[in-house]
Every structure is written in C-alpha cells, then in structure tokens.
N, C-alpha and C positions, 0 to 999 in steps of 0.2 A: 474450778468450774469456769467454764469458758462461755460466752454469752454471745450469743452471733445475732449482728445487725440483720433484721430482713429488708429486701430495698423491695419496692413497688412497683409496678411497671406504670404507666401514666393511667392505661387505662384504668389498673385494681385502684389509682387513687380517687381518680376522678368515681368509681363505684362507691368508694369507701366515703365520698363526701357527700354522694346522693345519699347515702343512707343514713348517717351520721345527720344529714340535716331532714330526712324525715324524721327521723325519731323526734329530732326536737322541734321542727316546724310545722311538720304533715305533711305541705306539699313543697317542693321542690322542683327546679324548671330547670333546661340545660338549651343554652344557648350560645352556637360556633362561631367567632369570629376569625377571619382570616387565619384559620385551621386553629384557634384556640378555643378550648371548651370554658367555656365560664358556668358554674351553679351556681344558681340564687333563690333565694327567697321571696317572697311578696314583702308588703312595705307596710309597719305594723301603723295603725292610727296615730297613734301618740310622735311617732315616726314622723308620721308627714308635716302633721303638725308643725314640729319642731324645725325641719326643714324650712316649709312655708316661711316660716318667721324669719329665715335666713337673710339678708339685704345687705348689698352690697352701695355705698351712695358716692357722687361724684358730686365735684362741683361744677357750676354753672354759672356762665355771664350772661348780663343780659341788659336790659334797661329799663326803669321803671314811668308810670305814665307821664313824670315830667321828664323821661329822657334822660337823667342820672344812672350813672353806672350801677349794677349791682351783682352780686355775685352770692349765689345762694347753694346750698345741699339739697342734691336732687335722685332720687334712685335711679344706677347705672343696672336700665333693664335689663342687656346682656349680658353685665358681668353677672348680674342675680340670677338667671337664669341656667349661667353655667357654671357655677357655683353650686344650686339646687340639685342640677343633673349630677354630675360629680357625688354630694353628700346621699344622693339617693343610692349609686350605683357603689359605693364604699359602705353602707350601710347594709345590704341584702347581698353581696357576693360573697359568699363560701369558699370557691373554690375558684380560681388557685388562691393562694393565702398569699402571694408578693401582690402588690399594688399593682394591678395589672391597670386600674385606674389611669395609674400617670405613665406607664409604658406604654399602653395603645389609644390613639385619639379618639376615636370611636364608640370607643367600652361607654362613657360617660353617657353619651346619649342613644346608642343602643340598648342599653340594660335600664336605663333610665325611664324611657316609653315601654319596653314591653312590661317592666315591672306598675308602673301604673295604670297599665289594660288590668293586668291580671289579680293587682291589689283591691280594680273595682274604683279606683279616681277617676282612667280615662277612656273609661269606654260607655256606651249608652250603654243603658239597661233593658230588658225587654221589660215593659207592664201590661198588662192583660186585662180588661171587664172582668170582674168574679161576677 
C-alpha cells in the first residue's frame, strides 16, 4: 500500500490554521506584513500576567548625596519592553509555525499592539449611564 503525501498550497494552510485555531480559541485574527500572512490569537489573562512580570535590569552609575561613587540594578526600560513585545507576539502566533518572530523585525511590535487592542489591555472601553 502506497501512502501519498498531500502538500498544501499556502493559501489551504493558512485556511487550515484559521480554523484549527477557531475550534480551539473562537476567535482568530489575520494580519499581513510585507506580503506575510501571520494568525493569531488574543492574549489569555494569566498570559499577560506572566509577561508583565518579564524585566530585563541593567546596571547603573551614579553618585550618592556625599558624592561617592555607586553603582546599582536598575530596569533596562527598553530592553523590558522589547522583550515583553516579543514574548507576546511568540505566545498567540499560530501561523506560520517557524519563528517568524526573529526573521522579521516588525512581527514583534506589530502583533504585539494589535493583539492587545483586541485582548481588551489597550484599548478604551466604551461605558454608558444604565
């Protein structure tokens, strides 16, 4: 019995990962960067969380109020920041399944803000008088 590989075309895969991550997340979102299709997911609570806590820290010189050198642990904003962006956009990408993360520069903080619009982290909310 002879067993034949079926291949894909990109589009059937990129279908087969939106639906594949509906069944298990509900919603699902596709987002094109310089002709790349990326699928993602929202960003679960516990998620962000976990992120959040992420910190990156450097050191620092400086001088204390009598003028003595000192040198202390200080969080290195940007690295924590693009570190965060990064663990967000590797954490809800589905599709493609290589690291697209560390082959395009962008992924990280494109996928990074829309995914927490739509998570519900960074966007107002509407609230209304009942």
């Amino acid at each position: 019995m002879k067993t034949e590989k079926i291949v894909l075309t990109q589009e059937e895969e990129i279908q087969a990962a939106i639906e594949k991550g509906k069944k298990k997340y509900k919603h699902v979102y596709k987002t094109v960067i310089s002709d790349e299709t990326i699928i993602w997911r929202k960003l679960k609570r516990g998620e962000y969380k976990e992120i959040m806590n992420m910190t990156i820290y450097k050191m620092a010189e400086g001088v204390d109020e009598q003028g003595n050198p000192i040198t202390e642990e200080v969080i290195d904003e940007d690295a924590t920041y693009d570190l965060r962006q990064e663990e967000i956009a590797k954490a809800v990408i589905l599709y493609p399944e290589k690291n697209i993360v560390e082959d395009m520069a962008a992924v990280a903080d494109i996928i990074s803000a829309e995914c927490m619009i739509k998570s519900g982290f960074g966007e107002p909310h509407k609230t209304e008088k009942c």
